[in-house]
One Martini backbone bead per residue (centre of mass of N, CA, C, O) as a GRO file, in nm:
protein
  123
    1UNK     BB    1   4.716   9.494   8.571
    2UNK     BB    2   4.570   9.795   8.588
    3UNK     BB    3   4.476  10.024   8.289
    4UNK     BB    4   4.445  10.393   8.281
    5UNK     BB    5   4.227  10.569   8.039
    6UNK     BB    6   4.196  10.877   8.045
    7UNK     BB    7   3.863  10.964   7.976
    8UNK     BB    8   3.718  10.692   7.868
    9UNK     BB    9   3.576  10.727   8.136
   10UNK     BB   10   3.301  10.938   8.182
   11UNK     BB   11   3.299  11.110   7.871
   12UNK     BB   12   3.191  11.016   7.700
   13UNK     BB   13   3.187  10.935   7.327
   14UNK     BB   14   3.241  11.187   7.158
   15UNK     BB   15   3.560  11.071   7.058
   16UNK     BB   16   3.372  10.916   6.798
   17UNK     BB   17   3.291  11.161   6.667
   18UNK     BB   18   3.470  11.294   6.520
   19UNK     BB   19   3.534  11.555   6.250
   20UNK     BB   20   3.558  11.707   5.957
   21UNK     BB   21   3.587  12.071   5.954
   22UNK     BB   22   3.512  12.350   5.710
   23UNK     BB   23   3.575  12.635   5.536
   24UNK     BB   24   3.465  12.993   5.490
   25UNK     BB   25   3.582  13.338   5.526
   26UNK     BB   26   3.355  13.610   5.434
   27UNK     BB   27   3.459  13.992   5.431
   28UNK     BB   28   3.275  14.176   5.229
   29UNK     BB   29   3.359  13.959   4.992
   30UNK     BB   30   3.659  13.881   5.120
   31UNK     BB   31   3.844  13.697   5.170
   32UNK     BB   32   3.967  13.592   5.536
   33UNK     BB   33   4.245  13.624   5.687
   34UNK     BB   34   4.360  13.575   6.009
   35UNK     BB   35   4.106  13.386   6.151
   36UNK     BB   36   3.934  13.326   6.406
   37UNK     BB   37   3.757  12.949   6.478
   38UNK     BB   38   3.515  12.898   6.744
   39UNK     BB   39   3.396  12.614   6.847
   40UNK     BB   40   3.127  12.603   7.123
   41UNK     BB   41   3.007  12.387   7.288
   42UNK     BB   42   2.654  12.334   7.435
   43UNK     BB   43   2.792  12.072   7.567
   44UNK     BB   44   3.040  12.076   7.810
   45UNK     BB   45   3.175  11.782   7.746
   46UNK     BB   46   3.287  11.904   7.520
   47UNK     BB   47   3.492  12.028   7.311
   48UNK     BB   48   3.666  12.263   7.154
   49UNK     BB   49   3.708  12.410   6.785
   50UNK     BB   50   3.989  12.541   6.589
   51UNK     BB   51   4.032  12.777   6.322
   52UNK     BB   52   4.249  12.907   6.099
   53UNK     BB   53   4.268  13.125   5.821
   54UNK     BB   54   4.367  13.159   5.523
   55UNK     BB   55   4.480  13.355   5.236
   56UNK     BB   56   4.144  13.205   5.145
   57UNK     BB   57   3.971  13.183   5.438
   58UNK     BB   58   4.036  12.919   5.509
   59UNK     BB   59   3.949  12.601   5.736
   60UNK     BB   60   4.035  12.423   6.009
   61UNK     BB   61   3.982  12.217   6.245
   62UNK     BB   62   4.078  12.147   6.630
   63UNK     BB   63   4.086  12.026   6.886
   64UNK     BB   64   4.063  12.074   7.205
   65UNK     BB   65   4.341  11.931   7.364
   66UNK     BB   66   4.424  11.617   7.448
   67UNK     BB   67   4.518  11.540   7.141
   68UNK     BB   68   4.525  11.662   6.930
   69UNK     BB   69   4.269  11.683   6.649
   70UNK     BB   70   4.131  11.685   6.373
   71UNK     BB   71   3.825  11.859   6.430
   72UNK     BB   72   3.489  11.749   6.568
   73UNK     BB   73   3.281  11.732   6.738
   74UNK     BB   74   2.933  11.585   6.787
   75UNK     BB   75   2.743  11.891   6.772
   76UNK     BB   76   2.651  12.180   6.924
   77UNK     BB   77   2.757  12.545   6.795
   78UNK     BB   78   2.891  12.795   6.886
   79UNK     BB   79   2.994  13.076   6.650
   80UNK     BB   80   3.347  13.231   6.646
   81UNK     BB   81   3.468  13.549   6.566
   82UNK     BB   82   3.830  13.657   6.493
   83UNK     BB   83   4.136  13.810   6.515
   84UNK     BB   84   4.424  13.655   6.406
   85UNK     BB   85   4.643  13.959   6.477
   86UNK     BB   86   4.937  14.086   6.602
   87UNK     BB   87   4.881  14.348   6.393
   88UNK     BB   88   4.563  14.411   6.374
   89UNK     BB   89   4.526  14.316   6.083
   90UNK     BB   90   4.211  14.317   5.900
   91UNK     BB   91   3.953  14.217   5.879
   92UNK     BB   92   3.651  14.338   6.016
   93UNK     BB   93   3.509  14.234   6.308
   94UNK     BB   94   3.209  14.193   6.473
   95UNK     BB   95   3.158  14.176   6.783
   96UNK     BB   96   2.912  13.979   6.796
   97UNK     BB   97   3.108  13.734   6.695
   98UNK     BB   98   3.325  13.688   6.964
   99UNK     BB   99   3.088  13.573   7.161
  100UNK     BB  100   2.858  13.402   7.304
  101UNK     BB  101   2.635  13.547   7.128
  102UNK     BB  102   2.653  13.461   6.862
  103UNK     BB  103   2.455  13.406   6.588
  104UNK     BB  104   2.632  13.151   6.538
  105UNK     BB  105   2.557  12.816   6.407
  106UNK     BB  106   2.633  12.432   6.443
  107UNK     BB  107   2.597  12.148   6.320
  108UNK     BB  108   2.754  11.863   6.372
  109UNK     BB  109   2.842  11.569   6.213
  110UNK     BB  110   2.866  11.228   6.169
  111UNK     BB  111   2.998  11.065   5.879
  112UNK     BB  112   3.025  11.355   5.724
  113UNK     BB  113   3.054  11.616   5.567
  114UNK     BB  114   3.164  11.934   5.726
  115UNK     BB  115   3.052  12.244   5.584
  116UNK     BB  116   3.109  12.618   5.707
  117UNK     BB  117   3.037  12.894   5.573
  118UNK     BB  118   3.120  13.267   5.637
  119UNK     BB  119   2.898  13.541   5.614
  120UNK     BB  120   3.032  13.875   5.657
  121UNK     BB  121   2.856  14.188   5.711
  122UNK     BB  122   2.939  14.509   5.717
  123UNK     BB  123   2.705  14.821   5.821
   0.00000   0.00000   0.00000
């Protein structure tokens, strides 16, 4: 009896390269909480991976999808950021770094610690 596991054949093995990423972002000079990142892989197959600050402006990913698991495959990503609170108070982030153009990117790099500050600075 053959067991099929889902996604690891034809899946390409980003899945091995998983590494921890994270960081700190500061808006305007102090660190910003309640900030979701967002990183955005440019290679359709990879997954995304996502992390809110804490009230450090601290960041932490997490792939998104089957198996949440802290992380993000080893790639390149454009990087977005956005508030993210319910009641819309916080640092104001330009609307520029919200979307697929933003001007943030990162390679991750598997096997190596893997930390990205985030320094915005409203004009």
């Amino acid at each position: 009896m053959a067991i099929m596991l889902p996604c690891l054949a034809g899946c390409g093995e980003w899945w091995l390269g998983i590494t921890d990423v994270t960081g700190k972002v500061i808006v305007d000079g102090k660190p910003a909480k309640s900030i979701m990142v967002i990183f955005q892989p440019e290679v359709k197959e990879l997954p995304r991976a996502i992390g809110t600050t804490d009230a450090d402006g601290v960041y932490r990913l997490a792939r998104v999808g089957l198996g949440r698991k802290i992380g993000a495959a080893a790639g390149k990503y454009v990087v977005k950021v956005r508030l993210d609170s319910e009641d819309g108070k916080g640092a104001r982030i330009p609307a520029e770094y919200a979307g697929d153009s933003s001007p943030l990117s990162f390679q991750v790099v598997s096997g190596k610690p893997n930390v990205f500050d985030i320094d915005i600075t409203n004009k």
